[in-house]
C-alpha positions in Angstrom: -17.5 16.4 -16.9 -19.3 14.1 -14.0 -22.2 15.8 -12.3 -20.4 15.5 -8.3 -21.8 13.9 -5.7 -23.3 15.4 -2.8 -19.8 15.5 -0.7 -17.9 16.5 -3.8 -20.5 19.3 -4.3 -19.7 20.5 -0.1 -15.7 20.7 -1.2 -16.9 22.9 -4.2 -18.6 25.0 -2.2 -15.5 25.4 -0.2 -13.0 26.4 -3.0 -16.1 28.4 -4.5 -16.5 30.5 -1.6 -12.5 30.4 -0.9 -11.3 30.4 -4.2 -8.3 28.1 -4.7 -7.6 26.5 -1.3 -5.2 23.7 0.1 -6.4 20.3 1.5 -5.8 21.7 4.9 -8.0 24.9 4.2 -11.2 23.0 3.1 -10.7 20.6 5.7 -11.0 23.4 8.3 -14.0 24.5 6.2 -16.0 21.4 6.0 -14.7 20.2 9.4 -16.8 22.9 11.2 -19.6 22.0 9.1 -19.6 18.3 9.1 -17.1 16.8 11.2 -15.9 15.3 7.7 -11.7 14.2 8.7 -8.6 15.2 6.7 -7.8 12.1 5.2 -11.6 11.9 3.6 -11.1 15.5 2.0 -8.0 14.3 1.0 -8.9 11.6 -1.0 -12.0 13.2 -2.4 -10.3 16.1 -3.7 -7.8 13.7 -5.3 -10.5 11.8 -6.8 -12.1 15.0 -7.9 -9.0 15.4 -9.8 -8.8 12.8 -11.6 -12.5 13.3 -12.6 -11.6 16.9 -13.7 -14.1 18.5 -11.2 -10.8 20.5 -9.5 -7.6 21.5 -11.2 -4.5 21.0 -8.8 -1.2 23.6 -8.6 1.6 21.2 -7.5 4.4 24.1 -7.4 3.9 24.3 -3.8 5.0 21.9 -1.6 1.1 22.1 -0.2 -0.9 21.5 -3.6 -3.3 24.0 -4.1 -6.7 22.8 -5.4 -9.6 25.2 -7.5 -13.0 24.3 -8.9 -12.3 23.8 -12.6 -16.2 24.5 -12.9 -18.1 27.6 -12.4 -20.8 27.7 -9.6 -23.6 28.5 -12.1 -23.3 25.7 -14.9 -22.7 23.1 -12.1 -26.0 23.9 -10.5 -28.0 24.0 -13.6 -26.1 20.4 -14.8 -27.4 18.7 -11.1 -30.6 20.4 -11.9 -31.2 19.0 -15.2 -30.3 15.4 -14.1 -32.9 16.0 -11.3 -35.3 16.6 -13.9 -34.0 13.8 -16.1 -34.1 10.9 -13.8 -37.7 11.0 -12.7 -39.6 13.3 -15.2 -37.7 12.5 -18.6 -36.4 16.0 -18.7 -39.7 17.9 -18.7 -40.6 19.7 -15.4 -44.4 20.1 -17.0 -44.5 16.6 -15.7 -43.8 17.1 -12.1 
C-alpha cells in the first residue's frame, strides 16, 4: 500500500475518527479545519481508492468511504520512511 500524502493523511483522520463516512461528511470535517472544497475531497478520496488507502460501499446512492488501513500501522509506515529518506533507516544517526 502507498504511504498517503499529507492531505490524504487529514481525510484519514476524518474516517478514523468518524469511522466510515460519506464525501459530504469529511468535507464538513476538513472544511472547518482547512477550508479544503468539496470537489477536492472528492477527488482525493477517489484517488485514494484507487490506491487502496479507502475501501468504497457503493450500495448507497451516497458511496460510503472507510480507511482500509488501521491508524497505528499507517503512522509507523510514514515514520519509517521519515527515517529512511534522510538517515538510511537508522535513527542512531539523527
Amino acid at each position: 500500500m502507498p504511504l498517503p500524502t499529507a492531505a490524504e493523511i487529514a481525510i484519514l483522520n476524518v474516517l478514523w475518527e468518524r469511522g466510515p463516512s460519506t464525501v459530504r461528511d469529511v468535507h464538513e470535517q476538513l472544511s472547518a479545519r482547512t477550508g479544503t472544497g468539496y470537489t477536492t475531497v472528492l477527488k482525493l478520496l477517489q484517488i485514494m481508492h484507487e490506491k487502496g488507502l479507502v475501501t468504497r460501499d457503493e450500495s448507497d446512492r451516497a458511496h460510503v468511504y472507510a480507511a482500509a488501513a488501521p491508524q497505528q500501522g499507517t503512522r509507523q509506515a510514514r515514520i519509517g520512511a521519515l527515517l529512511e529518506r534522510p538517515f538510511g533507516g537508522s535513527a542512531h544517526r539523527c
